[in-house]
LUMMAR-598627 format. One line per field, with one value per residue: residue in one letter; x, z, y of N, C-alpha, C in turn. Coordinates in Angstrom, 1 decimal. Atoms other than C-alpha are relative to their C-alpha. Example, Ala and Ser with C-alpha at 12.3 -4.5 7.8 and 13.67 -1.06 7.14 Angstrom:
residu <- [a|s]
n.east <- [0.9|-0.9]
n.up <- [0.0|0.0]
n.north <- [-1.2|-1.1]
ca.east <- [12.3|13.7]
ca.up <- [7.8|7.1]
ca.north <- [-4.5|-1.1]
c.east <- [0.9|-0.8]
c.up <- [0.0|0.8]
c.north <- [1.2|1.1]
END
This chain:
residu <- [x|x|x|x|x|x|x|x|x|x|x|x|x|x|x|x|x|x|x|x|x|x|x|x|x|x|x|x|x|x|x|x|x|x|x|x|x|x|x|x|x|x|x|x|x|x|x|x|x|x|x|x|x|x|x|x|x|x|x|x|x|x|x|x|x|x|x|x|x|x|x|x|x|x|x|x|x|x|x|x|x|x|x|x|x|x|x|x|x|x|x|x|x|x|x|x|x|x|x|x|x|x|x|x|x|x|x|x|x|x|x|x|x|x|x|x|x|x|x|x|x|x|x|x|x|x|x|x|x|x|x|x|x|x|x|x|x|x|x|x|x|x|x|x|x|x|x|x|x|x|x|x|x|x|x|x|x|x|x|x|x|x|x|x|x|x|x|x|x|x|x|x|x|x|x|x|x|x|x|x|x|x|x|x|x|x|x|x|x|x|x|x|x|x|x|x|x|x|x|x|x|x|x|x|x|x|x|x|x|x|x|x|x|x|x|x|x|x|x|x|x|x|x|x|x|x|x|x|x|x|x|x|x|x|x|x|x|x|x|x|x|x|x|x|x|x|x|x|x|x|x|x|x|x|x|x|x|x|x|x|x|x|x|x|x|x|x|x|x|x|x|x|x|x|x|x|x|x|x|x|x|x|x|x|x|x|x|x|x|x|x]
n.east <- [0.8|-1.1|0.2|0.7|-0.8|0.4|-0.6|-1.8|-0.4|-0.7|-1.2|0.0|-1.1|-1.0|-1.4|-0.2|0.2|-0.8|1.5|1.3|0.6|0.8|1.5|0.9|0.2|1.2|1.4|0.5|0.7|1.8|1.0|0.1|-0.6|-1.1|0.7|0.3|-0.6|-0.9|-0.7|0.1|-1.1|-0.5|-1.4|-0.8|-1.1|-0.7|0.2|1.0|0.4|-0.7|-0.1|1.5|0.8|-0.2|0.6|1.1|0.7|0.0|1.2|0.3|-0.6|0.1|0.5|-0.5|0.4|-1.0|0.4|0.9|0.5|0.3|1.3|0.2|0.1|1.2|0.9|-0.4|0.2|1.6|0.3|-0.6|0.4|2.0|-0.4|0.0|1.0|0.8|-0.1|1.2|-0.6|-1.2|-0.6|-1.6|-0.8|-1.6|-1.2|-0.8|1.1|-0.6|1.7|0.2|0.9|1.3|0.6|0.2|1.1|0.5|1.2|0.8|1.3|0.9|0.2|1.2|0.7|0.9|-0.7|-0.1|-1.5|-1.3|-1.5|-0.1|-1.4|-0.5|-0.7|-1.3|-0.7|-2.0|-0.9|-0.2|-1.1|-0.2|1.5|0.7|1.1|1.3|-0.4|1.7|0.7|0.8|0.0|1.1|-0.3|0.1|1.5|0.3|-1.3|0.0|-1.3|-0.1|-0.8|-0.3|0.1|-1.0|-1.4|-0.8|0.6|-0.6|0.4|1.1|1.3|0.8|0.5|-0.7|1.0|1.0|0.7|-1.3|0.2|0.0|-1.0|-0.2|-1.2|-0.7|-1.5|-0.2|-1.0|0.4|1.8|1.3|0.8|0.4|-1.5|0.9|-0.5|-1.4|0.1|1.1|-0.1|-1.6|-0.9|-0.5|-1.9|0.0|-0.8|-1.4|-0.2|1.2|1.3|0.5|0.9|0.8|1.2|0.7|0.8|0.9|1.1|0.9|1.2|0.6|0.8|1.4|-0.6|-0.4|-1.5|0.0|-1.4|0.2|-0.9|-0.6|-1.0|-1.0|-1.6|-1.0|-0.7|-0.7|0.8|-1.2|1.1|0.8|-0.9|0.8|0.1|0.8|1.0|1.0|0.4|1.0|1.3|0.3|1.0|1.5|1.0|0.8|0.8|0.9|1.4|-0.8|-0.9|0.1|-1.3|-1.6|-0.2|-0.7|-1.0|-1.6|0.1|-0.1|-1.2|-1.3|0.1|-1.1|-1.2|-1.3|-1.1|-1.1|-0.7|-0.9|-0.8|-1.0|-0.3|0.1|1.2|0.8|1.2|1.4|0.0|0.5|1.6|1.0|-0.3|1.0|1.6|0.3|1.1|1.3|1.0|-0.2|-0.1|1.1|0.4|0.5|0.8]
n.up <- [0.0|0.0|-0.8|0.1|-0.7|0.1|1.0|0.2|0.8|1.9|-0.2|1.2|0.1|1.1|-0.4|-1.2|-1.3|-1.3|-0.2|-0.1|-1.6|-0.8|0.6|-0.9|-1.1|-0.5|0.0|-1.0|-1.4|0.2|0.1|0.8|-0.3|0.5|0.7|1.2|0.6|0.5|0.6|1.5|0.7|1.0|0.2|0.9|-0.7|-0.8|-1.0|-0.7|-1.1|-1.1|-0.4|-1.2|-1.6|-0.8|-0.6|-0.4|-1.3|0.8|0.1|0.8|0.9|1.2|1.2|0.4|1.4|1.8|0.2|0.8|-0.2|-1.3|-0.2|0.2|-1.6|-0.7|0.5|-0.1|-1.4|-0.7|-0.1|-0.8|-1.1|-0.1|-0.1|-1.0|-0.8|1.0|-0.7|0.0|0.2|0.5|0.2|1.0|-0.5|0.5|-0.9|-1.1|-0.7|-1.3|-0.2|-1.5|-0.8|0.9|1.4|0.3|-0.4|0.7|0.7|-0.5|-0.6|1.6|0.6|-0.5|-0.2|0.8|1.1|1.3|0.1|0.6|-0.5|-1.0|0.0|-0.7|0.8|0.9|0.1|0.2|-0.3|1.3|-1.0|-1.7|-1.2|0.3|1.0|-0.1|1.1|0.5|-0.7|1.3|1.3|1.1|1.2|0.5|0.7|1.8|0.5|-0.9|-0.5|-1.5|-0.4|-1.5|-0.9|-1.1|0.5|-0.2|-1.1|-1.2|-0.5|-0.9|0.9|0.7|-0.8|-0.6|-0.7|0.6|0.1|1.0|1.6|1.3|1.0|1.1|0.3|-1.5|0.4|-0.3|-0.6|-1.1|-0.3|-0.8|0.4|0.1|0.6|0.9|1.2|0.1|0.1|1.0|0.4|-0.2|0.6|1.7|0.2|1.5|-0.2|-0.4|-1.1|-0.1|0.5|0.2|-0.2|0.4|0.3|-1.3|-1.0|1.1|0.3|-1.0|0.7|0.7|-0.9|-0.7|-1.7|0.1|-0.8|-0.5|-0.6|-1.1|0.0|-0.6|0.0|0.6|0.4|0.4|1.2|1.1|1.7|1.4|0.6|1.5|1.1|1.0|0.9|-0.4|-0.5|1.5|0.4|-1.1|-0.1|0.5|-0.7|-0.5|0.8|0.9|-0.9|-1.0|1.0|-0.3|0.9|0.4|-0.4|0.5|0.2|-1.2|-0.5|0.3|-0.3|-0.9|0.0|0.6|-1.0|-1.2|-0.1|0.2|-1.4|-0.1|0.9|-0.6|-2.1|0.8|1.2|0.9|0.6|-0.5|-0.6|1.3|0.7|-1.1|0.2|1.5|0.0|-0.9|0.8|1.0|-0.5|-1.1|1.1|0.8|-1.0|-0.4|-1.5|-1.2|-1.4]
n.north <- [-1.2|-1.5|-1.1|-1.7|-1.0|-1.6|-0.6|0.5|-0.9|0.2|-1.4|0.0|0.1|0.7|-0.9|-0.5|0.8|-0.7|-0.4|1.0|0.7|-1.0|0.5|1.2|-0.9|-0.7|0.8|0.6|-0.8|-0.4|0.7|0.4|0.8|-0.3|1.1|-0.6|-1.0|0.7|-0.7|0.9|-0.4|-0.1|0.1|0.4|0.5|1.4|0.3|-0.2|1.0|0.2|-1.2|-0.8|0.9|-0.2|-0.7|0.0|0.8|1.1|0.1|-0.2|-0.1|-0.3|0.3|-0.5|0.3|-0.9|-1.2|0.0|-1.1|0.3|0.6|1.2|0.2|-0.6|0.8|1.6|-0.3|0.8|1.5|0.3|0.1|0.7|0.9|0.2|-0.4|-1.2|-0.8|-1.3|-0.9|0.3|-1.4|-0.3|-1.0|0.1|0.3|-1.0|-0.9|0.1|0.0|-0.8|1.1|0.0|-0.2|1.1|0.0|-0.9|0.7|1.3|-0.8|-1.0|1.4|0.7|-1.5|-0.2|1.6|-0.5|-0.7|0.9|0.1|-0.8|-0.3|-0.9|-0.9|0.2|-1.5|0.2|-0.6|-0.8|-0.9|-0.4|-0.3|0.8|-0.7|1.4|0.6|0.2|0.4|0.4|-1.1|-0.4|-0.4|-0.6|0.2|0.2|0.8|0.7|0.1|0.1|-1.1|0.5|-0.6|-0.8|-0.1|-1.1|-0.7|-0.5|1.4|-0.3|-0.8|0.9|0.5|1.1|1.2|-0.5|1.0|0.4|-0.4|-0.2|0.0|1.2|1.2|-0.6|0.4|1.3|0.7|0.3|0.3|0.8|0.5|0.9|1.1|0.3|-0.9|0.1|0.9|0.0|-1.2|0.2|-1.3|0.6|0.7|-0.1|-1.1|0.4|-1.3|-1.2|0.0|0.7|-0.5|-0.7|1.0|0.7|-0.9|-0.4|0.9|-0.1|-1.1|0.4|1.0|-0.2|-0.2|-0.9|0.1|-1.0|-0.1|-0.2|-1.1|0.0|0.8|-0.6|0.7|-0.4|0.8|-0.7|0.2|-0.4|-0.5|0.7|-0.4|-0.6|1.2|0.8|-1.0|0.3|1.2|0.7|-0.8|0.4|1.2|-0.4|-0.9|0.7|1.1|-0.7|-0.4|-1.1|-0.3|-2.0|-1.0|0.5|-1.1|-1.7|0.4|-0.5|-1.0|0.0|0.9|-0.7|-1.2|1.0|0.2|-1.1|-0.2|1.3|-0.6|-1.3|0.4|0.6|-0.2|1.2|-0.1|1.7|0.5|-0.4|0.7|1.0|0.6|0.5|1.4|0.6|-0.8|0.9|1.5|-0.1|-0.1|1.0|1.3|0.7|-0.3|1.3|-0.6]
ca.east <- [0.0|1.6|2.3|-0.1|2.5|1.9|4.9|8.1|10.8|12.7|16.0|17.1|21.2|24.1|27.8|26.8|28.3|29.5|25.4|23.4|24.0|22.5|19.5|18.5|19.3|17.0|14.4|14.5|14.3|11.2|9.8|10.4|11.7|14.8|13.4|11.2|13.4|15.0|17.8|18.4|21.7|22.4|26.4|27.5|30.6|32.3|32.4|29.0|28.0|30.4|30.9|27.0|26.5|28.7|26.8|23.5|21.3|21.5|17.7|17.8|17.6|19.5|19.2|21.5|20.9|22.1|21.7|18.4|17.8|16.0|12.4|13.7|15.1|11.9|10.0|12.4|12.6|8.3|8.8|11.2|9.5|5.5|7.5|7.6|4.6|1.7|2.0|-0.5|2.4|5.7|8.2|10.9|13.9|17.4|20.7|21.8|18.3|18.6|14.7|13.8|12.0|8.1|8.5|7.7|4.9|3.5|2.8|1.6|-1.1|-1.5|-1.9|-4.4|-6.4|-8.4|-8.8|-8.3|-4.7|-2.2|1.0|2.5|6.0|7.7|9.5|12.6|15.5|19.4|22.3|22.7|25.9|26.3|22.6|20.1|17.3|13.8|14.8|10.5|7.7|6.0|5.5|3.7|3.4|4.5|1.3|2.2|5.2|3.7|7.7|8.0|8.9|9.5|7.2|9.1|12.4|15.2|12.9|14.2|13.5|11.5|9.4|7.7|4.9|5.8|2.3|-1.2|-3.4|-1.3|-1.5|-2.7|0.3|0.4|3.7|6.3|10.0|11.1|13.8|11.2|7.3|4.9|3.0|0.0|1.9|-1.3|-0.7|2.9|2.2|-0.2|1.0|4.7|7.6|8.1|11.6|11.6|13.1|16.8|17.6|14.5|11.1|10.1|8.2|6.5|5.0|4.3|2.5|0.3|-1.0|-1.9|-4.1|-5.3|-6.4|-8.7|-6.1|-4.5|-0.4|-0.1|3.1|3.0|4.0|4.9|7.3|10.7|14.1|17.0|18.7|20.9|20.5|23.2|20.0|18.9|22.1|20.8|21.0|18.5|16.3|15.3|14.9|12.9|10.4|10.1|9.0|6.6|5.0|4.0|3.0|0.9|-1.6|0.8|1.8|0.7|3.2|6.4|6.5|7.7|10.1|13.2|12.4|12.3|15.3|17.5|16.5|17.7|20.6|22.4|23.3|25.2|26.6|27.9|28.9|31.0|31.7|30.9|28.1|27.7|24.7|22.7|24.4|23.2|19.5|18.9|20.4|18.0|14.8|15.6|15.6|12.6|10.8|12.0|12.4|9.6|7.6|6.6|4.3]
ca.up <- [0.0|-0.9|1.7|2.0|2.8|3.0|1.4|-0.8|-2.5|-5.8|-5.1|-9.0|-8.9|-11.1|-10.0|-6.8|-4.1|-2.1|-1.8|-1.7|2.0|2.9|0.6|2.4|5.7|5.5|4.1|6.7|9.3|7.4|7.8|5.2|6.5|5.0|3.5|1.6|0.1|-2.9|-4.8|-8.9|-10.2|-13.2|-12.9|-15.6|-13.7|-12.4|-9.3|-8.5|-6.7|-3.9|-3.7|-2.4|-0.4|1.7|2.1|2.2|5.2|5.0|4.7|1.7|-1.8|-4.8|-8.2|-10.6|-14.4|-17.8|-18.2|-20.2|-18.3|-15.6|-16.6|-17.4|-13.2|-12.4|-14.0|-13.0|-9.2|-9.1|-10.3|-8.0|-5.2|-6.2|-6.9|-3.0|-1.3|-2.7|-1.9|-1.4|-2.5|-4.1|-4.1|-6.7|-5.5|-7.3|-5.8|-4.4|-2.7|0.9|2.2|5.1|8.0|7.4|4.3|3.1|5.7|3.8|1.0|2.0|3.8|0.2|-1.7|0.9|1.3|-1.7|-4.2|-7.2|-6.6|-8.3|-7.7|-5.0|-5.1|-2.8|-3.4|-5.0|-3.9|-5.4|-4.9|-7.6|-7.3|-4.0|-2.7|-2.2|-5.1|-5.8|-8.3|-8.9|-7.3|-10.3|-13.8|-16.3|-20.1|-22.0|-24.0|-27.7|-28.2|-25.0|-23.8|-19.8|-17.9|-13.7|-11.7|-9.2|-10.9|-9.4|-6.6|-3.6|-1.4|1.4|-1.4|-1.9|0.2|3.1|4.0|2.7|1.0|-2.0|-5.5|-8.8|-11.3|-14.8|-14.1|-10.9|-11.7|-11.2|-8.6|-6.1|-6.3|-4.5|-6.3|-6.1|-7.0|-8.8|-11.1|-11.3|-11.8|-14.4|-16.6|-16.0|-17.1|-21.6|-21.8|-25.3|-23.5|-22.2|-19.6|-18.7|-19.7|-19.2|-16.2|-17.9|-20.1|-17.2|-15.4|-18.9|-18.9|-15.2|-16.2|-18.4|-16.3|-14.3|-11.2|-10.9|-9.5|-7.2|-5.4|-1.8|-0.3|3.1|1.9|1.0|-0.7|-1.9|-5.4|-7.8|-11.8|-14.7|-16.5|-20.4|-22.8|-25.9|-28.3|-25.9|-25.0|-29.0|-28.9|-25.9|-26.5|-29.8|-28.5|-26.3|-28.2|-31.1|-27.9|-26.5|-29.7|-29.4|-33.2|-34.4|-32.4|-34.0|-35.9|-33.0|-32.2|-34.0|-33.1|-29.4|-29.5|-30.9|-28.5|-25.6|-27.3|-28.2|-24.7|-24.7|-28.0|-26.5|-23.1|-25.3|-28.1|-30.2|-32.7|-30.8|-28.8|-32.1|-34.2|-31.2|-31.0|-34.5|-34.4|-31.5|-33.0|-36.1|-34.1|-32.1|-35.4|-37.0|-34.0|-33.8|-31.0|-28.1|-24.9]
ca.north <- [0.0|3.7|5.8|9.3|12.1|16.0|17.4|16.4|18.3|18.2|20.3|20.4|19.9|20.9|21.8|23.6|21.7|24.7|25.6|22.5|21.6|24.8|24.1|21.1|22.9|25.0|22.8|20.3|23.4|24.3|21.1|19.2|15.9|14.6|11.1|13.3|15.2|14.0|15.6|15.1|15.9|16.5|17.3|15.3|14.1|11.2|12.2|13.9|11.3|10.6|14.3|15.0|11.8|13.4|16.2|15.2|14.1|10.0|9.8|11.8|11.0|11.0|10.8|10.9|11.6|13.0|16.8|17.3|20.2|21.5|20.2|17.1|16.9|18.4|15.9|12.5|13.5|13.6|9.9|9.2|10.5|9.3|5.9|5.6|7.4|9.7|13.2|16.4|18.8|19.0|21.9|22.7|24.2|25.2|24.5|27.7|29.0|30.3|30.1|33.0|31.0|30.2|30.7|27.3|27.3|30.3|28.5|25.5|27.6|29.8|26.5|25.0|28.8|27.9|24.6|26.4|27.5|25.1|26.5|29.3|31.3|33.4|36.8|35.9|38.1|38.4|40.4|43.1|45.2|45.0|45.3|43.2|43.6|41.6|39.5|38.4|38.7|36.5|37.4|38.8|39.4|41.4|43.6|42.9|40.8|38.9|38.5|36.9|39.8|39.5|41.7|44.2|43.5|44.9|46.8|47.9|44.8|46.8|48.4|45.5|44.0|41.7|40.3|40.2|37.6|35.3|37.2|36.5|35.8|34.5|32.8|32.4|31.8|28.3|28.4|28.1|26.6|25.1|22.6|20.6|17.2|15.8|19.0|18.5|15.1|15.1|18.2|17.5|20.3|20.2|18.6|20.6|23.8|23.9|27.0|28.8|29.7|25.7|26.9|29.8|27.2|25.0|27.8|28.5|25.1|25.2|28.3|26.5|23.5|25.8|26.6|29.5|30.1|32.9|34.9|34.8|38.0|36.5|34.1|35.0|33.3|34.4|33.0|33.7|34.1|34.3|35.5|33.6|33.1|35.0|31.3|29.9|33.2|33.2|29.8|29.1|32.5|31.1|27.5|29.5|31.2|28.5|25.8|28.5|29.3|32.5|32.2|36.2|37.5|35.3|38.1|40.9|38.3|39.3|42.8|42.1|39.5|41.9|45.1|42.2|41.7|45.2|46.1|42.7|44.3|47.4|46.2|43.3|44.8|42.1|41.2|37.1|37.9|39.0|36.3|33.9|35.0|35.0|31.0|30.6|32.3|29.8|26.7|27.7|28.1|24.8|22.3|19.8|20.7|17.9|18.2]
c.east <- [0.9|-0.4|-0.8|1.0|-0.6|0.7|1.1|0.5|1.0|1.2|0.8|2.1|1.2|1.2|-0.4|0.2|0.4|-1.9|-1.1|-0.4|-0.7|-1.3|-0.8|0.1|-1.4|-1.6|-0.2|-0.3|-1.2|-0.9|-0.3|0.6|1.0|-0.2|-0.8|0.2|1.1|0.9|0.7|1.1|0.8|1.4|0.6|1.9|0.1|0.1|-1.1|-0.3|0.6|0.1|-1.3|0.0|1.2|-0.5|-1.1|-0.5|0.0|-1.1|-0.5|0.2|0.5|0.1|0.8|0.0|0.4|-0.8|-0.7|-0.2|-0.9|-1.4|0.4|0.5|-0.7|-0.7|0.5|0.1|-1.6|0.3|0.8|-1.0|-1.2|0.6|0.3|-0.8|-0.6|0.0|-0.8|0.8|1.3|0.7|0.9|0.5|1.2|0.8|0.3|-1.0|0.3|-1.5|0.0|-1.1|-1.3|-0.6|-0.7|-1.8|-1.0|-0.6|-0.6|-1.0|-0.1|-0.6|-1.5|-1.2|-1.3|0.3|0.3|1.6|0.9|1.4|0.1|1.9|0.1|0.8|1.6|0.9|1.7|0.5|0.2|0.6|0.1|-1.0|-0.9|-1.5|-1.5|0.5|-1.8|-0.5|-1.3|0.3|-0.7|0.4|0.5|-1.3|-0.3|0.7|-0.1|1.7|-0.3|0.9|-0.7|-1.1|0.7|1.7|1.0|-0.8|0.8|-1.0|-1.1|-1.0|-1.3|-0.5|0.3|-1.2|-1.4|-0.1|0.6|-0.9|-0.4|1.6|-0.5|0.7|0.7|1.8|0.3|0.9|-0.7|-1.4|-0.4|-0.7|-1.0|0.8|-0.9|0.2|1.4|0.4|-0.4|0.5|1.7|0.3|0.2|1.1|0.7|1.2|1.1|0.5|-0.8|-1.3|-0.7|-1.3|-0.9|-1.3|-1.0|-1.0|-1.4|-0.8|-0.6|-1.3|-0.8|-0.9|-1.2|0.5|0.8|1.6|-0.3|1.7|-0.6|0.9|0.8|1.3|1.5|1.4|0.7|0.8|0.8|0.0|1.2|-0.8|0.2|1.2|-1.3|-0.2|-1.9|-1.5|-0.7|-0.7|-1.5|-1.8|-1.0|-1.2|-1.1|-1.1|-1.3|-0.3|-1.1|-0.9|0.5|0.8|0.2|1.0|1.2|0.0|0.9|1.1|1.9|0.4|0.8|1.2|1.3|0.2|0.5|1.3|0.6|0.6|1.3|1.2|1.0|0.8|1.5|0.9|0.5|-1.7|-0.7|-1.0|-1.3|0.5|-0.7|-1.5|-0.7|0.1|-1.2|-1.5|-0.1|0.2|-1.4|-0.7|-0.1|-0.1|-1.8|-0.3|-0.5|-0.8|0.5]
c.up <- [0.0|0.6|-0.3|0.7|-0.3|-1.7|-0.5|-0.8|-0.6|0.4|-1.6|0.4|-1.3|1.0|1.2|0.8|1.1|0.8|0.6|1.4|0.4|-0.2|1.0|1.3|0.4|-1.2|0.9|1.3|-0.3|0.1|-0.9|0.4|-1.2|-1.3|-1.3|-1.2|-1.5|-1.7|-1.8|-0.5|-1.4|-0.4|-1.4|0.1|0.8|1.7|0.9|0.9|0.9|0.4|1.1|0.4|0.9|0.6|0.0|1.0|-0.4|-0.1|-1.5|-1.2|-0.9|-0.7|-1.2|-1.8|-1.1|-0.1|-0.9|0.7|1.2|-0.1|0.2|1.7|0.4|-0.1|1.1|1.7|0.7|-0.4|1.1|1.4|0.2|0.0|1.6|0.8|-1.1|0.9|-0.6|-0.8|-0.1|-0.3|-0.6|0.5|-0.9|1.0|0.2|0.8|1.6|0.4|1.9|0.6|-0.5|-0.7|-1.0|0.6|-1.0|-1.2|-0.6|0.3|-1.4|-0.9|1.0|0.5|-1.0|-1.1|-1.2|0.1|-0.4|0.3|1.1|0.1|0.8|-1.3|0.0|-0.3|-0.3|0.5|-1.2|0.0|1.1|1.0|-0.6|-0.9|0.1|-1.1|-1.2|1.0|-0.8|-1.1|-0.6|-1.5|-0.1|-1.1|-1.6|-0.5|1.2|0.5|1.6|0.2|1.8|0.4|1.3|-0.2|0.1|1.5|1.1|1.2|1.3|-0.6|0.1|1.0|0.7|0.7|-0.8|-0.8|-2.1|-1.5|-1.3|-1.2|-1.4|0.3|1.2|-1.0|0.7|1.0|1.4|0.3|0.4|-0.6|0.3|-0.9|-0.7|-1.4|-0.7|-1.2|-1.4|-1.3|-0.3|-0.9|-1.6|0.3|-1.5|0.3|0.5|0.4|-0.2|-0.8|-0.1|1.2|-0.1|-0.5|0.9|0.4|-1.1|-0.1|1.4|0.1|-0.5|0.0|1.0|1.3|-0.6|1.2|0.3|0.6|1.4|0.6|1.7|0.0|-0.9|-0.3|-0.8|-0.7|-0.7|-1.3|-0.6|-0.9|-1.5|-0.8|-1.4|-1.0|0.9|0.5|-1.4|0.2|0.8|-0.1|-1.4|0.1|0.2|-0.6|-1.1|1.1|0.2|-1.2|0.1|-2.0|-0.8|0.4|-0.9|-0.5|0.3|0.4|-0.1|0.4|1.7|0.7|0.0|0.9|1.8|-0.3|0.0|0.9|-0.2|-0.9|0.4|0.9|-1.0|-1.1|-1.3|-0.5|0.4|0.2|-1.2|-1.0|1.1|0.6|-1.1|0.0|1.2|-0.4|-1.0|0.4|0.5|-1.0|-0.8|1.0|-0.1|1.3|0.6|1.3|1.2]
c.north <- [1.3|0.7|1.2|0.7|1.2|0.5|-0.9|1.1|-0.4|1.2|-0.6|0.6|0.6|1.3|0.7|-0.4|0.7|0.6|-1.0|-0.7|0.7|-0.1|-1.0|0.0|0.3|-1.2|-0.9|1.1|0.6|-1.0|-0.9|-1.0|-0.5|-1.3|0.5|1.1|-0.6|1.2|-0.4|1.1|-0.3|0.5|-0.5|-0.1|-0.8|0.0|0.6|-0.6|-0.2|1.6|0.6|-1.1|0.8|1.3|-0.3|-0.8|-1.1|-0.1|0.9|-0.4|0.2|-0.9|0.4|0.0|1.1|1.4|0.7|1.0|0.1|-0.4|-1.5|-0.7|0.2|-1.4|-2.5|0.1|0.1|-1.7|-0.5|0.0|-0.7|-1.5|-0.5|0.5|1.0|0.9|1.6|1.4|0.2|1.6|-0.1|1.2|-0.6|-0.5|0.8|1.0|0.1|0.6|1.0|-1.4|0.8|0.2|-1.5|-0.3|0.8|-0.7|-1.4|0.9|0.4|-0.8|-0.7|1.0|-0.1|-1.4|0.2|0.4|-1.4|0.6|2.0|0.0|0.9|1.2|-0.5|1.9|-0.5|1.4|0.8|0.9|0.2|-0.2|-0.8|0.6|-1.2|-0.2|-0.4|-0.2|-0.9|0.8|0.8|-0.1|1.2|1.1|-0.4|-1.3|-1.4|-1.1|-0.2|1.2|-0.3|1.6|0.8|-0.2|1.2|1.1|0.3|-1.1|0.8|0.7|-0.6|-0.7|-1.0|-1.0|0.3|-1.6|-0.2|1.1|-0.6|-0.3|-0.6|-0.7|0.1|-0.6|-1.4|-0.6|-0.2|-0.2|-0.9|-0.5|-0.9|-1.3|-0.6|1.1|-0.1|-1.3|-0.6|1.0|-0.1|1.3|-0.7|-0.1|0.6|1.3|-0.3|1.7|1.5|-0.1|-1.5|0.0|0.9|-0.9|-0.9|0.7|0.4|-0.6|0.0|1.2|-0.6|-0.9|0.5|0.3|1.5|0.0|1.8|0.6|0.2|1.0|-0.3|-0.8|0.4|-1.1|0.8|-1.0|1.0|-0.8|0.8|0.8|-1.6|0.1|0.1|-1.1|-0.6|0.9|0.0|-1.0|-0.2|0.9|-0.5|-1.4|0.4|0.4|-1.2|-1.4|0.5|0.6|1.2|0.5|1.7|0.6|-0.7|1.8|1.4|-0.8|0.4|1.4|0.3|-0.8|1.0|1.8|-0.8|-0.4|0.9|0.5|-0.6|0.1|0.7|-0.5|-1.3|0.3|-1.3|-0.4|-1.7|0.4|0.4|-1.0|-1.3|0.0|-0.6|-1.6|-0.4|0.1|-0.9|-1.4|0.0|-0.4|-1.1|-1.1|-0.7|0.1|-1.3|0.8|-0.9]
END
């Protein structure tokens, strides 16, 4: 007979081994026992493995698998876990997140506040020159070019609400959600993208199912982001777009591709990150799409 558990969690692995003890730190001090926690690393090294069993709690698992990306860890870590108990709620977390206390509680409570809510994110904060900034407090569209763009980006971290009843989002950033695990489960991450935007998608079709993903404003983490290399920012908006009944816009794509890359221009002085969307923008458009 399979166990009934509350929560599990998915901490999504690569090369951070100076970070990952802390991760599972602070998740077992939020409550997340250690059994249910299981860790999926994608390293792509010989000695991943001996390296984190020595840091991880012995009750925790891992998992170790070829680097398809972070849906495709997302995805092989719910089998892992449902393959040994069923569970009311599953959280995806990166390897270098540093979770304020009751934040976890937070949304678990936001998630069980109402049956319609499928997924629940905290404010997502980094370090940006020196000072701490909100990195997201969820997303939104864009109004033409419908481009993911982060809510309160960059804000001034006490700007931005610290309590109050969870929000509304189209989408939450992926280094830290709350899921129904039936949704998770059922819906799984597209394995089509490769760094970034595979939970935008995700979050489109949970919309779509009739639940809605919110940001919770009492819950807080702190991550860090390289941001979207420009090959894969084409590529991946492109994907989005022609999954999402989104094709009208292709169109504004190269427009908007290319107004993301010229900074990268200047600041480099070099014409890569515009020969590296347009190559991304023409796989997106040609790859055979999957769900």
């Amino acid at each position: 007979m399979t166990t009934k558990k509350v929560l599990g969690a998915i901490v999504v692995h690569h090369r951070s081994y100076e970070t990952i003890e802390k991760v599972l730190s602070d998740l077992v001090h939020e409550g997340v026992a250690p059994e249910n926690i299981v860790v999926v690393d994608n390293s792509d090294q010989d000695d991943s493995e001996d390296r984190l069993r020595t840091l991880l709690p012995g009750s925790t698992r891992l998992l170790s698998v070829a680097n398809h990306g972070y849906g495709a860890a997302v995805n092989a870590g719910v089998r892992e876990l449902q393959a040994h108990a069923t569970y009311d709620l599953l959280l995806v977390a990166t390897h270098e997140v540093e979770i304020a206390d009751g934040s976890v509680g937070a949304l678990v409570d936001a998630v069980r506040s109402a049956p319609n809510i499928g997924a629940a994110g905290p404010t997502l904060i980094s370090r940006v020159d020196g000072a701490d900034k909100v990195w997201s407090t969820g997303g939104r569209f864009t109004r033409w070019a419908r481009v993911p763009r982060h809510h309160d980006h960059r804000a001034d971290v006490h700007a931005v609400q610290q309590s109050g009843s969870p929000t509304r989002r189209e989408w939450l950033d992926g280094a830290f959600v709350l899921y129904r695990a039936q949704l998770l489960s059922e819906l799984r991450v597209n394995e089509v993208f490769f760094m970034y935007v595979e939970e935008v998608d995700l979050h489109l079709r949970i919309a779509r199912a009739g639940f809605e993903v919110v940001w919770v404003p009492e819950a807080r983490v702190r991550q860090s982001s390289n941001g979207t290399p420009m090959l894969y920012f084409g590529r991946n908006l492109a994907l989005l777009h022609r999954l999402n009944g989104e094709s009208r816009r292709l169109v504004l794509l190269p427009f908007v591709a290319l107004r993301m890359a010229l900074p990268l221009v200047v600041r480099r002085r070099s014409l890569r990150p515009v020969i590296d969307v347009v190559k991304g923008i023409v796989r997106g458009l040609t790859e055979r799409m999957t769900r």
